[in-house]
N, C-alpha and C positions, 0 to 999 in steps of 0.2 A: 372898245372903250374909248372913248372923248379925249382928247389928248390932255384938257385941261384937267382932266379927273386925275392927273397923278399927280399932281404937285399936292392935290385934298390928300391920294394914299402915302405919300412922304412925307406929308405933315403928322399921322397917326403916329410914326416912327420916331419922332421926336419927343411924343409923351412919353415915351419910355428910358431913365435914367440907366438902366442894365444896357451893356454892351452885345451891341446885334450886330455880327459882320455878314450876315448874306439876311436878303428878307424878299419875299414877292405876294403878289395879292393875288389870288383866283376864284375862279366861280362865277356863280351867275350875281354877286353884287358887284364885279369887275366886268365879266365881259357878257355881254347879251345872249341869253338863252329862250329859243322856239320856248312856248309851252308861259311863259310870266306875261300879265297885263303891267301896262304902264303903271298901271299903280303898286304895284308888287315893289317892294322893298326889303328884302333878302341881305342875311347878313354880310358885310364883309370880309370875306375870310386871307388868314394874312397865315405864313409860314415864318417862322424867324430861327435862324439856323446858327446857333453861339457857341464859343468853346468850350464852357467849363458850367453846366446845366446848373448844376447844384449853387454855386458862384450867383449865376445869373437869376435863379430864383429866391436866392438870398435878398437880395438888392432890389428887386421886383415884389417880391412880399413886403418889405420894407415902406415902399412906395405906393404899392398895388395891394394892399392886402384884400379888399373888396372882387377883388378879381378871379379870386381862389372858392372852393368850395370849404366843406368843414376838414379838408386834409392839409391845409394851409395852416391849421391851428398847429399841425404837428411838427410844420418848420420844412427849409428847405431839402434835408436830405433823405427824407421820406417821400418827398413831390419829386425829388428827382431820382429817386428808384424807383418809383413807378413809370414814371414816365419812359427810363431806360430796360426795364424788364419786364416789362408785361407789353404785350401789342407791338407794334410797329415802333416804337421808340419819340413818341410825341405822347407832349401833355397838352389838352385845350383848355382854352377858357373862354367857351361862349356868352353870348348877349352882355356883350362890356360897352358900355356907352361910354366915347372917345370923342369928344367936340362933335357932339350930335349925330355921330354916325355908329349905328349897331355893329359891333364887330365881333368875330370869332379869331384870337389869334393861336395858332398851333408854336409848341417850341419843341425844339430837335436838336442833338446837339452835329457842328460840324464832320464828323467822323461819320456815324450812323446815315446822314445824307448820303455824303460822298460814296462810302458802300454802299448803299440802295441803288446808287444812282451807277455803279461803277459793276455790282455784285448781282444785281436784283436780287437782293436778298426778303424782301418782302413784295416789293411793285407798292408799297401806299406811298411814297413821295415820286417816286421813279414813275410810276404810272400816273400820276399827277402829274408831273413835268413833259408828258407825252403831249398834255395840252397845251394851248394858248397861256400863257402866265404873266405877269408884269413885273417885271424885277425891278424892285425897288431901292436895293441896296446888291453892289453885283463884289464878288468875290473870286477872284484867279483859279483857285484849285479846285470851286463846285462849277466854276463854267470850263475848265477842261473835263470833266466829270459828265457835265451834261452833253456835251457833245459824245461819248460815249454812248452816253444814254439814249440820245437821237438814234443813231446810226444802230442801236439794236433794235429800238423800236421798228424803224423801216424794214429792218430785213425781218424779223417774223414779222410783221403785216405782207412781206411780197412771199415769204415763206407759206402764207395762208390764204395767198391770191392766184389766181389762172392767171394763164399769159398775158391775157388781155381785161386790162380794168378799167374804171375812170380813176380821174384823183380825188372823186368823190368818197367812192369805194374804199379807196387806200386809207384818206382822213378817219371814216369810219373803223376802218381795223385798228388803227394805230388810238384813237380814241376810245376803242371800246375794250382795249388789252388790260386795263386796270380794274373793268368791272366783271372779267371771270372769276367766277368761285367766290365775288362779295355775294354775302349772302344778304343785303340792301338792297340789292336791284332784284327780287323778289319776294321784300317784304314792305320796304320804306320806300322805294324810287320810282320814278315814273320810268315806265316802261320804254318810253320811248327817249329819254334823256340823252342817248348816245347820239343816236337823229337832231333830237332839239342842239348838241353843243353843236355837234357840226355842220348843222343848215345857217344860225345866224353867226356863225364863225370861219366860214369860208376862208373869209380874208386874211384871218389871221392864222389860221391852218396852211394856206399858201403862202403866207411872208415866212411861216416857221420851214417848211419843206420843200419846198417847189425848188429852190437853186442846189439844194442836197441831193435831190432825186434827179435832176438835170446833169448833174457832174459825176452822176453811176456811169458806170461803164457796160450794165449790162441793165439799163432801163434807157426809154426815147419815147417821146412824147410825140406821137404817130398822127396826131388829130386834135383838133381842140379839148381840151380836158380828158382824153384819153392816154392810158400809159401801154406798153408793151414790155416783157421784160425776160430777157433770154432762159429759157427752162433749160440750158445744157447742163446737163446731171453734175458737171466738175463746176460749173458758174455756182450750182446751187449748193454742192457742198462744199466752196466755200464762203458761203454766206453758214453755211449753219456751223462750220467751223470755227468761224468769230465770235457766236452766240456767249452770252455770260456762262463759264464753266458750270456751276452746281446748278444751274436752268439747262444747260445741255445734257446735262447727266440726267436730270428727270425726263427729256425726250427719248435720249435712248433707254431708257429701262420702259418705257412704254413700247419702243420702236421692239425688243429685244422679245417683248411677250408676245408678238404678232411677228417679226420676222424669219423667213424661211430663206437663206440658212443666216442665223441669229449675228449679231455686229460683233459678237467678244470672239464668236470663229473666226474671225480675219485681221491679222495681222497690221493689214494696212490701216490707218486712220481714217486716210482722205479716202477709201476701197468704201469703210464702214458710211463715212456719211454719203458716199456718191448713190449708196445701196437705200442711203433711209430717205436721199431725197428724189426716187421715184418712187419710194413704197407709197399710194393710190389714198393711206391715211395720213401722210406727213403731217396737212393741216389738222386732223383730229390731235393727235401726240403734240403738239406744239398749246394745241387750247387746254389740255390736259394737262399738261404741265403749268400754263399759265394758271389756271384754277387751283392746281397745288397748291402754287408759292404764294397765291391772292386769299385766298380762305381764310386758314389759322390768322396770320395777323388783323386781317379785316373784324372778324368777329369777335379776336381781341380787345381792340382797339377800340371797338363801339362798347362791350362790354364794361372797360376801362373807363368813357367816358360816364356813364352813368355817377360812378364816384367822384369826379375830374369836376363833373362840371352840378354835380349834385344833383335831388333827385324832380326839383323843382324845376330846372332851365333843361330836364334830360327828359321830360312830360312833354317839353312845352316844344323841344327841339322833335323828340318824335310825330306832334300832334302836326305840325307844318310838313315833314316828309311824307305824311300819309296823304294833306292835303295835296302834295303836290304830286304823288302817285295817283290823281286821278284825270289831273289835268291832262288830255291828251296834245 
C-alpha cells in the first residue's frame, strides 16, 4: 500500500464518534492483490477492536444508524449479542460510503481479540492477523498478543514444511492457515487467492517475518530466499509444545487415532510430542486441526452476516466473490 494511502485510512477513523482503541485496514482495498485490474475497486475493510461492544453500538447507532441493517431497529443490545454469540464474535457493516470511499467495517470487542489472538480460539481475526495489515490505531495488550500470534503461526507453517523450503513456500503456509476448513474458498473465493495475496505481497510478508525467522535458533537462510530448519525430533517438540493449548489438544487426539503406541501411554510430555513429531502425518494432524477450529466459526460468521448486513448488500456482496472466484 502507498504510504500516502494511510493518512485517507485514519481519516475514515475519525468519522466515528464511538471510542476505538485498536483499529487496522486489510485486504485487497489496502494492499495489492495478483488476480484485480486497475480498475477493480474493492471495499475497504477495517477491523475496529472497543471495550464495551454494546456501549460502542449504542453511540454509533446514534450517529450511524444508516449503517445497520433492520437489526439496528432493535437497539444496541441485541446487535451486540449477536455479534458476541453467534460466529467468530464480530458484527459488519458492509458497502458504508465514508468520504467517498466504500467500506466494510468489522467490530470485536478487545477481549475476544486478544483470545483469538493469544487462544486461537477460532483463527478468523488471528488467521487474518497472519497477514499484511495496516494498523491504524495501535494498542499495548493486542500488540503483545500479536506477537504471540506470530510466533504460532511460524511454527505450524515450519511444523508443516521439510527441511528445506523457500520463504516463499513459508509465506504461503503461514497465509493460507486461516483459509482451512472455511468453507468460502470452495464456494465464493478465488481459487488461487492464497498465491494472488502472496505473490504481490512479498514485501510486506518479508518486513512482517524475515527478522523473526532470522533470530530462530533452529532456522538459516542457506541461500537466497531459501530456508533450512533443524528436523531434531526434541527442536520439534518443542515447537509443538509452545503450540495454543486447545489447538494442541485437537493435534494430539488426531495424533492418538493413528499413533502406535498411542501419546496418553507415556508419561513423559516432551517423550509424547518427540513421538508425534516424527510420526510421517504430523503435517496432516496439524491441517486437521486447523480446519477444526476454522469451520464452525467461518460458516457462522458468514451466515450471520446475511442479517448483519441485510439481505440486499449480502446479494450484492456474494455476486462480487463469485466474480472474483473466476478470476484466475
Amino acid at each position: 500500500m502507498a504510504s500516502q494511502n494511510v493518512a485517507v485510512l485514519k481519516e475514515t477513523l475519525s468519522h466515528f464518534r464511538a471510542p476505538i482503541r485498536y483499529a487496522f485496514g486489510y485486504g485487497s482495498g489496502v494492499f495489492q492483490q495478483a488476480g484485480y485490474s486497475a480498475k477493480s475497486k474493492p471495499q475497504t475493510d477495517f477491523i475496529f477492536a472497543v471495550t464495551h461492544p454494546q456501549h460502542w453500538h449504542s453511540l454509533n447507532l446514534q450517529q450511524n444508524r444508516s449503517h445497520y441493517s433492520f437489526l439496528g431497529t432493535y437497539g444496541s443490545g441485541l446487535v451486540a449479542n449477536i455479534q458476541e454469540k453467534i460466529g467468530a464474535g464480530l458484527y459488519f457493516n458492509p458497502y458504508i460510503n465514508i468520504g467517498g470511499m466504500t467500506v466494510k467495517y468489522g467490530v470485536v470487542s478487545i477481549d475476544t481479540l486478544c483470545r483469538d489472538l493469544l487462544k486461537w480460539d477460532t483463527l478468523y481475526l488471528a488467521g487474518r492477523m497472519h497477514k499484511p495489515i495496516q494498523v491504524l490505531k495501535d494498542d499495548s495488550r493486542i500488540r503483545a498478543a500479536s506477537q504471540v500470534n506470530t510466533a504460532n503461526a511460524v511454527r505450524v507453517a515450519l511444523l508443516m514444511l521439510p527441511k528445506e523450503f523457500t520463504e516463499e513456500e513459508l509465506y504461503m503456509k503461514i497465509a493460507g492457515i486461516s483459509y482451512m476448513g472455511d468453507f468460502r474458498m470452495t464456494v465464493g473465493e478465488n481459487p488461487r487467492k492464497i498465491h494472488n495475496i502472496v505473490q504481490k505481497q512479498m514485501e510486506e510478508f518479508h518486513n512482517k517475518y524475515h527478522d523473526y525467522i532470522e533470530g530462530l535458533s533452529n532456522t538459516a537462510f542457506v541461500r537466497d530466499g531459501v530456508i533450512q530448519q533443524d528436523d531434531n525430533p526434541k527442536i520439534l517438540a518443542s515447537m509443538i509444545q509452545k503450540l495454543p493449548e486447545s489447538f494442541l489438544d485437537k493435534v494430539m487426539v488426531q495424533f492418538d487415532r493413528d499413533g502406535q503406541p498411542k501419546s496418553t501411554d507415556l508419561s513423559d510430555e516432551m517423550e509424547k510430542y518427540q513421538l508425534l513429531s516424527q510420526s510421517p502425518n504430523l503435517s496432516k494432524y496439524i491441517a486437521t486441526s486447523v480446519s477444526q477450529t476454522v469451520k464452525k466459526p467461518a460458516m457462522m460468521q458468514s451466515l450471520k452476516g446475511i442479517f448483519t448486513a441485510g439481505p440486499l448488500k449480502s446479494i450484492k456482496y456474494a455476486g462480487e466473490k463469485l466474480k472474483k472466484s473466476r478470476v484466475k
